[in-house]
Residue, then its C-alpha position, 0 to 999 in steps of 0.5 A: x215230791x222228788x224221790x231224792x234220785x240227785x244223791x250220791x251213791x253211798x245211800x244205805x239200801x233198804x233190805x227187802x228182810x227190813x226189821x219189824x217192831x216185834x212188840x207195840x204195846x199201847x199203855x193208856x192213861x184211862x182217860x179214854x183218850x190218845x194212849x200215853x205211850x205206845x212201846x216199841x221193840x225195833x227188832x233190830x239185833x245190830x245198832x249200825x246205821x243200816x239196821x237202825x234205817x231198816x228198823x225205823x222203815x218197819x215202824x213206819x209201816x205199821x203206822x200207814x193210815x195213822x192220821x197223826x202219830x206224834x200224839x201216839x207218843x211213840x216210845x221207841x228203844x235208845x237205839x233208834x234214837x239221837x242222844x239229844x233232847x227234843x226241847x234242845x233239838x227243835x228249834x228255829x234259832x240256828x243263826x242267832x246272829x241274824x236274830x240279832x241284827x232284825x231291828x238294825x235297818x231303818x228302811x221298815x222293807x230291809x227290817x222285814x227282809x232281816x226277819x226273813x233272812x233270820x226266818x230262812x235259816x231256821x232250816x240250817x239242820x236240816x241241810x248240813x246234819x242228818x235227820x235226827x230222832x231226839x227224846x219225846x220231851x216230858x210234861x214240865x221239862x226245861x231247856x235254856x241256852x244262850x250264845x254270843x254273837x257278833x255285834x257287827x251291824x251291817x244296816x242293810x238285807x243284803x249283806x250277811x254276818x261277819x262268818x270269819x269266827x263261825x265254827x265249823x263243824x257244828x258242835x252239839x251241846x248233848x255231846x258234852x251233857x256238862x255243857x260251856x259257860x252259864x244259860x240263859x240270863x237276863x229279862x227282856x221286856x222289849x228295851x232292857x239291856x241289862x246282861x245283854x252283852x258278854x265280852x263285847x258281843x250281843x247275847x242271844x236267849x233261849x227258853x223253852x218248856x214243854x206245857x202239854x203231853x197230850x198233845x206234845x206242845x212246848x211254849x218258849x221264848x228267845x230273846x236278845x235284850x241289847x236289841x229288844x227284840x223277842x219271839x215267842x210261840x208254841x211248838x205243836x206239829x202233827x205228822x203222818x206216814x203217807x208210804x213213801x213220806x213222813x209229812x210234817x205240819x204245823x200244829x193247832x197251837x204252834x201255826x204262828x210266831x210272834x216277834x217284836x221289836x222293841x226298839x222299833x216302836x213295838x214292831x211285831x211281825x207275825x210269822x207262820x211255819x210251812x210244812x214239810x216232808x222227810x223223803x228218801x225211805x225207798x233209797x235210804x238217804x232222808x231228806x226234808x222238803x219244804x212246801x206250802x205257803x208261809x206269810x210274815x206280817x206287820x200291821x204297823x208297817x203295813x208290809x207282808x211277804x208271801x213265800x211259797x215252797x215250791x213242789x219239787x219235781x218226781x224226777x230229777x234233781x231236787x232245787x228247793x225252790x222257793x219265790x215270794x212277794x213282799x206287798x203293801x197291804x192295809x191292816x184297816x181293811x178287813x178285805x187284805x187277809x194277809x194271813x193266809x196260807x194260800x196264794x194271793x192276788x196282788x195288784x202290781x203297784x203294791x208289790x214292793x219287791x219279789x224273792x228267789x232262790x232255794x232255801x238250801x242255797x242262795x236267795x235273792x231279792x228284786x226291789x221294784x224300783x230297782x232300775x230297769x237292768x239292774x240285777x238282784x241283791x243277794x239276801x243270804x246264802x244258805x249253803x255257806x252257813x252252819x248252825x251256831x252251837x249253844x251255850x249251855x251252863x254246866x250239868x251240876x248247876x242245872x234244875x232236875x226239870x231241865x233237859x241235860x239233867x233229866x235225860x243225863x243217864x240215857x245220853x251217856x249209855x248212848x253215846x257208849x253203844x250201851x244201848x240196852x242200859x239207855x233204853x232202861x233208864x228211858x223207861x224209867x223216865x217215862x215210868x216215873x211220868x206216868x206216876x206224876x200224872x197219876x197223882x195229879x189226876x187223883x188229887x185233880x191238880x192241874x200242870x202249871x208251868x213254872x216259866x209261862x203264863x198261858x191265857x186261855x184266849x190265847x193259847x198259841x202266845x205265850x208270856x214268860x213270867x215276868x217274876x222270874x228270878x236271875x236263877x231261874x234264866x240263868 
């Protein structure tokens, strides 16, 4: 794991008088399991970015050992935290323009290719933003959001997105807590595309809903309906503090994605999540890693792709690298265990084609057939892109369930250094939380959620509700 000694120096040190939590109080749900809330005072007595650096590296400290503190549920104060819901903040659909154009390629190897390409850039906020810290989601909460992109369909991997209209810099929908436009619209059961265009360009949804406080786990759903392609799973991550790292792994319920393409035959490609590591603590600039194995399956085409997030370096400057392998295999044979998240052996005749690069920059792909010489093609270059803003309908048309409404009073005090007022309105929040679950314990009533159906079979899949109303997704 490199160290980040390749940055700049403008990184904040860390003082060796760093804050120290002053107060870690752990409030239980008398279930005898994870506290519902552990409250954290950040001892910080300024708000610039270097004390709030130093707060956080003592928090952290007393977390050493901690085998997952995201279920700890840690409560810290608004100063410490980015004004920007978790639902909003995590998500894998930066460039929802890739998303769109999935099915576009009729060569069943190029749509594979599209699905990674779409896959890569899921990490775009994690090359061009700083590291944030959203709000811990509360049990029911809702965020939807839409963008319109370009319907321009390129039918191959190797080009990209018209990028003539990208806007740069991002914009951050929690900025402006009103938001622009209408959210989400539109059901998309695979071929419906009703809605599914907005002055020319492709609509592309997200839905979103935190089902699980204990531990923390949000289902949700994006689609584009022109295209009928969906995705759906469950966000679930576990992290510890190793002392020098934060690493990140997928959850017992959040390790796979499922997308399908409607208007491929039902096409579904299985996607699983590598893990990561937020580095930098000893110098003050973070950054994330990528590591591990991630796999993208297809049982009706009989293609997966391998990619393996190379270990970096201790020394010297950090590449990022990544390389993969797409194969055939047969989904008959119970021998070609193509879900797995160690390194396979391939006969070479079954490799279809190889992939290189970095997932910060440009990835390129080695068809096996290319003639002898030839040189790869470039599937995409991450460093010319920037995530795409959401759309997001204004505040006053918003459910109370949904993110921006919920989280209104906390942002605005944020957003204007006002920080012990937003750390008030967060514990009410978190309050008014705690009695919600106290009453359904005592009337023995389970959370249902409003916008998922949940098969017990299946916990990791979820379905959106098909009875939904335009009012509800819109």
């Amino acid at each position: 794991m490199a160290t980040d000694t390749d940055r700049p120096g403008d990184d904040l040190p860390v003082p060796s008088n760093a804050a120290q939590p002053k107060v870690l109080t752990k409030q239980s749900d008398d279930s005898g399991t994870a506290p519902e809330v552990v409250e954290v005072n950040s001892g910080a007595e300024s708000h610039d970015e270097k004390s709030r650096f130093s707060a956080l590296w003592g928090i952290l400290h007393k977390l050493v050992g901690v085998k997952d503190f995201v279920s700890l549920r840690l409560s810290l104060p608004a100063e410490l935290l980015d004004p920007i819901p978790n639902l909003e903040h995590w998500n894998y659909m930066d460039r929802p323009d890739y998303f769109a154009r999935i099915s576009d390629p009729e060569d069943p190897v190029d749509r594979l290719l599209a699905v990674a390409a779409w896959w890569f850039t899921r990490d775009l906020k994690y090359i061009d933003q700083k590291i944030k810290k959203p709000y811990n989601s509360v049990l029911g909460e809702q965020f939807h959001c839409h963008w319109v992109v370009d319907p321009t369909n390129s039918g191959n991997a190797g080009g990209q997105p018209d990028l003539s209209d990208d806007p740069r810099p991002t914009s951050r929908s929690s900025a402006d807590p009103s938001g622009s436009d209408t959210a989400v619209g539109g059901m998309c059961d695979g071929n419906d595309s009703s809605d599914a265009t907005t002055d020319g360009g492709l609509r592309v949804e997200y839905i979103t809903e935190q089902i699980s406080h204990h531990p923390p786990v949000s289902a949700y759903y994006y689609g584009c309906p022109a295209k009928g392609i969906t995705a759906t799973g469950m966000d679930h991550i576990c992290a510890r503090f190793t002392g020098t790292t934060v690493k990140v792994d997928p959850g017992e319920r959040g390790k796979r994605m499922y997308l399908c393409l409607g208007q491929r035959d039902n096409e579904e490609y299985v996607l699983t999540h590598p893990a990561g590591h937020v580095a930098g603590f000893l110098r003050g600039h973070l950054t994330v890693h990528m590591t591990d194995y991630t796999t993208i399956v297809c049982s009706k085409t009989g293609l997966a792709l391998e990619t393996h997030y190379k270990d970096e370096r201790w020394f010297g400057k950090a590449k990022h690298a990544i390389e993969g392998k797409i194969y055939r295999y047969d989904p008959k044979d119970p021998k070609q265990d193509s879900l797995h998240t160690h390194p396979v052996v391939v006969p070479k005749d079954r490799i279809v084609a190889t992939l290189e690069g970095s997932w910060r920059g440009q990835v390129f792909v080695r068809r096996s057939n290319a003639p002898k010489g030839q040189q790869p093609e470039l599937l995409l270059d991450l460093s010319k892109l920037q995530a795409l803003p959401k759309k997001v309908k204004p505040l006053d048309q918003q459910k109370p369930v949904e993110s921006h409404r919920i989280w209104k009073d906390v942002t605005e005090n944020i957003l204007n250094n006002r920080f012990a007022q937003a750390t008030k309105a967060k514990r009410a929040i978190e309050e008014q939380q705690r009695h919600k679950t106290a009453e359904r314990k005592k009337l023995g009533v389970e959370f249902t959620p409003e916008l998922f159906d949940i098969d017990p079979a299946r916990p990791e899949r979820p379905v959106l509700k098909q009875s939904l109303s335009p009012s509800t997704s819109e």
